[in-house]
C-alpha positions in Angstrom: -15.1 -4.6 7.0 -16.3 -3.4 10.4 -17.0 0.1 11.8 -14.5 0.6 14.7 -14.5 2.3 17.5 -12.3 2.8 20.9 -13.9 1.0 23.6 -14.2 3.6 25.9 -15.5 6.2 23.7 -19.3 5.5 24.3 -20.1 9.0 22.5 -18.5 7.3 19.3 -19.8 3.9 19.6 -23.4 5.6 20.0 -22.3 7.2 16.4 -21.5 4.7 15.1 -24.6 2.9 15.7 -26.9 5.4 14.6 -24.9 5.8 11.5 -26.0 1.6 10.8 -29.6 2.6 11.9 -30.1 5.8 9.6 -27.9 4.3 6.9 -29.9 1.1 5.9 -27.1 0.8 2.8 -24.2 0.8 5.3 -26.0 -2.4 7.6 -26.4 -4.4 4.0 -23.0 -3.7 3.2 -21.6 -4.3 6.8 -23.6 -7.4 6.9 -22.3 -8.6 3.2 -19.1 -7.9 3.6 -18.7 -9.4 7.4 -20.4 -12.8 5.9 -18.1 -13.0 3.7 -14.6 -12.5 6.0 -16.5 -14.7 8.6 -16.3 -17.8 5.9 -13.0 -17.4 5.4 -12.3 -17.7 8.9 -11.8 -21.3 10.0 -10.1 -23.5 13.4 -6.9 -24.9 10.9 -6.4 -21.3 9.5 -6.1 -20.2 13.6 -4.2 -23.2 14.0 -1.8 -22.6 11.3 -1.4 -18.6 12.7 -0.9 -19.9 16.2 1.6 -22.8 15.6 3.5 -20.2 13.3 3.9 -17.5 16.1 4.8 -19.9 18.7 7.7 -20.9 16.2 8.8 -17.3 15.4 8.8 -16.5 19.3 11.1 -19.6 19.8 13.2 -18.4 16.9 
């Protein structure tokens, strides 16, 4: 849950950020919602993804 934006579009990123200013709702939710993907994230899970590419790259 994230607002995304191309890197070089500074125009949209500024949107983007107003939008999370003026929107006090859409920060909160941002916020919520990014705690809760962030705790799922963890070192064995990127592990796991790495050791399986690796293995799907050497066939």
């Amino acid at each position: 849950h994230a607002l995304k934006v191309d890197f070089w579009d500074i125009d949209e990123m500024a949107n983007k950020i107003v939008a999370v200013l003026k929107y006090p709702p859409l920060g909160r939710t941002l916020v919520e919602h990014g705690t809760f993907e962030v705790r799922r994230l963890t070192w064995e899970g990127a592990a796991e993804k790495t050791v399986e590419t690796y293995r799907r790259a050497m066939g």
